[in-house]
C-alpha positions as CSV (number, residue, x, y, z in Angstrom):
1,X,18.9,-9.3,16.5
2,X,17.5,-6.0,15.9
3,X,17.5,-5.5,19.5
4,X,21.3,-6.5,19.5
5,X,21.8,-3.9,17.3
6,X,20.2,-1.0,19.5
7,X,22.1,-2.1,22.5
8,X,25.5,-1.7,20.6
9,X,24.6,2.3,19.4
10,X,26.7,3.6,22.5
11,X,29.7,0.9,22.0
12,X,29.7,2.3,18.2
13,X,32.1,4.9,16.7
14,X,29.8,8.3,15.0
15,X,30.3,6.2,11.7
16,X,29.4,2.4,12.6
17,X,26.7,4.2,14.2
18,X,24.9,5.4,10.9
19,X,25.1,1.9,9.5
20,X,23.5,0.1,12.6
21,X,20.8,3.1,12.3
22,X,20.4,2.3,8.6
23,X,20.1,-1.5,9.7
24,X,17.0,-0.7,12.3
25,X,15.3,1.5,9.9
26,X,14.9,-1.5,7.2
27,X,16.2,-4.4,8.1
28,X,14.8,-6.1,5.3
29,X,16.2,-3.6,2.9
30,X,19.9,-4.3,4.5
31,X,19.6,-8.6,4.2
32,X,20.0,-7.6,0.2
33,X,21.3,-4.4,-0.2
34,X,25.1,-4.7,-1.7
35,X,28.0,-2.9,0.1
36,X,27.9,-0.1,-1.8
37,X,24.5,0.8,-1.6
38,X,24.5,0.3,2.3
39,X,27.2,2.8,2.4
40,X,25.6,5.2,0.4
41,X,22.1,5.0,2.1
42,X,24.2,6.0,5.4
43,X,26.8,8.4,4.4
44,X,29.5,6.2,5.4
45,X,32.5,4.2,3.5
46,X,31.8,0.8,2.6
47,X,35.4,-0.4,5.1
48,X,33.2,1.1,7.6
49,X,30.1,-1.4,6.3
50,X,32.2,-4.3,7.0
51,X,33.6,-2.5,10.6
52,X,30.4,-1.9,12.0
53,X,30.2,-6.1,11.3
54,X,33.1,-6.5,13.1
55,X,32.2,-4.4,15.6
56,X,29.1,-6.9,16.4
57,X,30.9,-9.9,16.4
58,X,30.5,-11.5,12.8
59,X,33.0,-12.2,10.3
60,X,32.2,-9.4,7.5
61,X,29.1,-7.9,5.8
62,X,27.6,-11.7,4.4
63,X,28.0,-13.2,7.9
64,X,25.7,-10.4,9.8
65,X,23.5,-10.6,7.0
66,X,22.8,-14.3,7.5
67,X,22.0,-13.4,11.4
68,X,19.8,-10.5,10.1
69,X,18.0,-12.1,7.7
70,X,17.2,-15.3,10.1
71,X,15.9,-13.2,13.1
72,X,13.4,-11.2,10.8
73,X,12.6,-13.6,7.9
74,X,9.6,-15.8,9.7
75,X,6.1,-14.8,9.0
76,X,5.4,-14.4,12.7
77,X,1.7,-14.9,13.8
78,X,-0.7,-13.6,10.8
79,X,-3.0,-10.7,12.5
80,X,-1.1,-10.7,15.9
81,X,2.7,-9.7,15.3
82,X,5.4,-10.4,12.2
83,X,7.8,-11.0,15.3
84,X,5.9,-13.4,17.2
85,X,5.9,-17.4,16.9
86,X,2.9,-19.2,18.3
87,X,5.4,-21.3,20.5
88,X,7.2,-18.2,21.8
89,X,7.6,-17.9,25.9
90,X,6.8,-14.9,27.4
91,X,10.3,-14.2,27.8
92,X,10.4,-14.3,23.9
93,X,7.3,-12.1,23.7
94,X,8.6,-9.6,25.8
95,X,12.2,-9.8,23.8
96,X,10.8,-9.0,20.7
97,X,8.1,-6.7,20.9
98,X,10.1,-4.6,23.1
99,X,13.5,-5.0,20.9
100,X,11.0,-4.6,17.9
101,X,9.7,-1.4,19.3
102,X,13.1,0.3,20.4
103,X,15.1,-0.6,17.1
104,X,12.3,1.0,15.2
105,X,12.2,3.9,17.6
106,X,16.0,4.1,17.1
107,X,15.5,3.9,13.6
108,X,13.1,6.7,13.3
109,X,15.6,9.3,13.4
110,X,17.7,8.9,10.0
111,X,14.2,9.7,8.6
112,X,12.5,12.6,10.8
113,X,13.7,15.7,9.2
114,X,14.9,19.0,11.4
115,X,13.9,21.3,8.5
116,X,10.4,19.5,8.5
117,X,9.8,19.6,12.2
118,X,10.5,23.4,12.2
119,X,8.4,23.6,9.5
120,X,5.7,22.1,10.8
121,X,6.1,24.0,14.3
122,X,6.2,27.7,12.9
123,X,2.9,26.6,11.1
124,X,1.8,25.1,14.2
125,X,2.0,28.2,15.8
126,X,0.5,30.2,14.1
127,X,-3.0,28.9,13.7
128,X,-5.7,29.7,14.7
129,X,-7.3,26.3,15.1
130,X,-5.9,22.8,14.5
131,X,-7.5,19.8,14.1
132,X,-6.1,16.2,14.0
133,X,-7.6,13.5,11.8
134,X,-6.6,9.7,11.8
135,X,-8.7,6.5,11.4
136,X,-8.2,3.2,13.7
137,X,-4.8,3.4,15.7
138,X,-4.1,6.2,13.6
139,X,-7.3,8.1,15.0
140,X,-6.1,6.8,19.0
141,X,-3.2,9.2,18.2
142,X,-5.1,11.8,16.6
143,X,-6.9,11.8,19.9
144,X,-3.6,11.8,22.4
145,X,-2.6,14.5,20.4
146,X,-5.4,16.6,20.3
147,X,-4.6,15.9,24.5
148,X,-1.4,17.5,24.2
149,X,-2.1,20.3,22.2
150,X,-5.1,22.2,23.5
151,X,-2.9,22.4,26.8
152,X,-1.3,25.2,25.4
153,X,-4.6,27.2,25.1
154,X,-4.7,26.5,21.4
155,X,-8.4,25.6,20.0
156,X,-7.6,22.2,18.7
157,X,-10.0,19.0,18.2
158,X,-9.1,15.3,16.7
159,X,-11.5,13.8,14.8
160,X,-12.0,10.0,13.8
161,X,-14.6,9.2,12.0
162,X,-14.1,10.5,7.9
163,X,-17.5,11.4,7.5
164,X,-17.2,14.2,10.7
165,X,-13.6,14.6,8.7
166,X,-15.0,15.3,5.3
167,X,-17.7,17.7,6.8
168,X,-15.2,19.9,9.2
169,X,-12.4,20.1,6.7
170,X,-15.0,21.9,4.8
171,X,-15.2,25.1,7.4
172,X,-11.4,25.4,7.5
173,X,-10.1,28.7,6.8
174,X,-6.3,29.7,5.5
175,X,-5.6,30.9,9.0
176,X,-6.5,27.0,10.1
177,X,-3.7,23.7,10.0
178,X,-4.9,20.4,9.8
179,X,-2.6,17.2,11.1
180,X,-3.3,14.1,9.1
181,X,-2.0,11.0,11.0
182,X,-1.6,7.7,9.1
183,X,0.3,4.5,8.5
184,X,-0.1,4.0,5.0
185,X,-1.1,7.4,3.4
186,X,-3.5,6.1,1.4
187,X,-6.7,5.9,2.8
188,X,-9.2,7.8,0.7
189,X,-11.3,9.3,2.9
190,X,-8.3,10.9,4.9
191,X,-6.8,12.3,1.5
192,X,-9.9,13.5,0.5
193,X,-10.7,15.9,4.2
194,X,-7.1,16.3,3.5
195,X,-7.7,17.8,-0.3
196,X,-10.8,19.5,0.8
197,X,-8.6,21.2,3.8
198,X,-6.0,22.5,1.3
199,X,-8.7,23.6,-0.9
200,X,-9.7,26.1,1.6
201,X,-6.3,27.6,2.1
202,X,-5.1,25.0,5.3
203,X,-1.9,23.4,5.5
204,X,-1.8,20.4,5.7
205,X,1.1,18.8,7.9
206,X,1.0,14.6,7.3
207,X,2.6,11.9,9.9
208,X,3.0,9.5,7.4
209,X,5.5,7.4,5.2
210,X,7.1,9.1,3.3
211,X,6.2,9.3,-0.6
212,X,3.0,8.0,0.1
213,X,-0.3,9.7,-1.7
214,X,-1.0,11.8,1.7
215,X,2.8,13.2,2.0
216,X,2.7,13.9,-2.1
217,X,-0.5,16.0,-0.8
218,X,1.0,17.8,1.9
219,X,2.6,21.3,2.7
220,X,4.4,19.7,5.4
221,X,5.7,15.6,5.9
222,X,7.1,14.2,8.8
223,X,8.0,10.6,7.9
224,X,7.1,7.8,9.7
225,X,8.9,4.8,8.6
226,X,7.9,1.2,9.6
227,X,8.4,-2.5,7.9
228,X,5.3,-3.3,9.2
229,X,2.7,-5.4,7.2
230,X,-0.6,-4.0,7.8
231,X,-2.7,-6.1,5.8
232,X,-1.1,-9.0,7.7
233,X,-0.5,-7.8,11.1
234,X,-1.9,-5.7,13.5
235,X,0.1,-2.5,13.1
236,X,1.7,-1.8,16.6
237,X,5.1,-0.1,16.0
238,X,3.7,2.5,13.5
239,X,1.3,3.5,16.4
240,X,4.2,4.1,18.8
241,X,6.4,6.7,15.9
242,X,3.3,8.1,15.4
243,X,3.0,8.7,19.2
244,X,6.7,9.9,19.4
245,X,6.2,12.2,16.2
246,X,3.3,14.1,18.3
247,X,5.4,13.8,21.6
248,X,8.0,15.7,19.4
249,X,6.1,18.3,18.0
250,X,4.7,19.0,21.5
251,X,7.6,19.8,23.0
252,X,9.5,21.7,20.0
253,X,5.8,23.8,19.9
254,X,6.5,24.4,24.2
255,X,10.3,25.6,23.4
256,X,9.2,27.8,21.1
257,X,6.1,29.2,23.2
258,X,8.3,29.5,25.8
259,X,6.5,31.2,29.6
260,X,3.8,31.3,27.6
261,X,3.4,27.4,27.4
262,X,4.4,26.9,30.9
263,X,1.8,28.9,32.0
264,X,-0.8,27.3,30.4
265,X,0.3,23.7,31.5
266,X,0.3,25.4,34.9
267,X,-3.1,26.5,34.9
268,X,-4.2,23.3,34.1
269,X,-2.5,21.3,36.7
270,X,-3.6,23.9,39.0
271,X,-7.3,23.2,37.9
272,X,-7.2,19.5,38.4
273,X,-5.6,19.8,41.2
274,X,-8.2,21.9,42.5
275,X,-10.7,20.0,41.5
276,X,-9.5,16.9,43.3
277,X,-9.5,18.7,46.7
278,X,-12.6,19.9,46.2
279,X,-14.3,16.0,45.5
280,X,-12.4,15.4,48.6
281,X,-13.9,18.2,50.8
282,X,-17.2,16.5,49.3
């Protein structure tokens, strides 16, 4: 269903648009939400509501909620996937973790903020070190983004384990920005580096949900908003907005470096590159 949904965006008027966005971001939400609450949450009239319906083939609002509801009400497989069945084909698997995936994707952009993302890029660059701190798949990113960053001939450095997070968080400066990256926000390790961080004049930018103990904590929040179950499943989606989040930052930090990030990326293409000859010549 959800995957339904993100195939129709470009069939969609501007306005049925919003409510199939609202409809990605939490599904579960939209099964109960009344008419007028679904218009509100996407700008929209509620005759448009019962359009965008229409639009996907149903009779009104209670019919598409029926369809909604059934495609995302099982329990899926505890610890493997809330999608999943243990009877599922693989063309079932590959349905719905890759429909599960892009409507979450989709959805991810009625709650990334433009004002946040410039936000967090101006502080980006100006500092003069950042580090990246996440635990588990949250840490995986912390790591692919440190990748990224240190491209641009920026002194960065991810860290994953909160002990090593507790101790460098300690030696950060004012002229320093630390990027905490997780799913829940609440891990207490994280929000303490994170506390310790601000403490010493750092901003702190989070990748997290919204409203959660670390975005209350931060200068800067850039939302991440999955329906995920962690405690029950093995979080998968909130591992690839985390990932598009970074991806995001990246670029916005390379527009606004301008020739000075494409030289850098340059030089190190040029350097593996060299490299690889020479092991050849060997």
């Amino acid at each position: 269903m959800l995957s339904k949904i993100s195939e129709s965006l470009s069939s969609l008027s501007g306005a049925e648009r919003k409510v199939a966005e609202a409809a990605l971001a939490e599904p579960k939400w939209f099964v109960h939400a009344a008419v007028a609450e679904i218009a509100e949450r996407a700008s929209v009239s509620q005759p448009t509501v019962i359009r965008f319906c229409r639009s996907l083939g149903y009779k009104g609002l209670p019919e598409f909620k029926l369809a909604l509801s059934a495609s995302i009400g099982h329990e899926g497989m505890p610890y493997v996937h809330e999608e999943l069945n243990a009877d599922d084909d693989m063309g079932s698997v590959v349905e719905k973790v890759l429909g599960n995936a892009a409507a979450s994707l989709l959805g991810e952009r009625r709650f990334l903020k433009e004002a946040e993302l410039e936000n967090a890029i101006a502080t980006l660059m100006h500092a003069r070190r950042i580090e990246f701190y996440g635990v588990g798949n949250s840490g995986i990113v912390a790591q692919d983004a440190q990748h990224k960053f240190f491209r641009f001939g920026m002194s960065t450095v991810a860290y994953v384990d909160p002990h090593t997070q507790l101790m460098a968080a300690s030696v950060l400066s004012d002229k320093d920005v630390l990027v905490a990256i997780s799913n829940t926000g609440s891990s207490i390790e994280l929000l303490d580096a994170a506390s310790i961080a601000k403490e010493n004049g750092a901003a702190v930018i989070a990748v997290t949900r919204a409203e959660s103990p670390l975005a209350q904590l931060a200068d800067c929040v850039l939302s991440v908003a999955t329906q995920e179950n962690a405690e029950l499943y093995t979080p998968m989606v909130s591992r690839l907005l985390q990932l598009a989040v970074i991806d995001i930052l990246a670029i916005g930090l390379a527009l606004r470096l301008g020739d000075e990030a494409s030289l850098q990326l340059q030089k190190s293409k040029r350097s593996i590159h060299s490299k690889h000859l020479g092991y050849h010549k060997d």
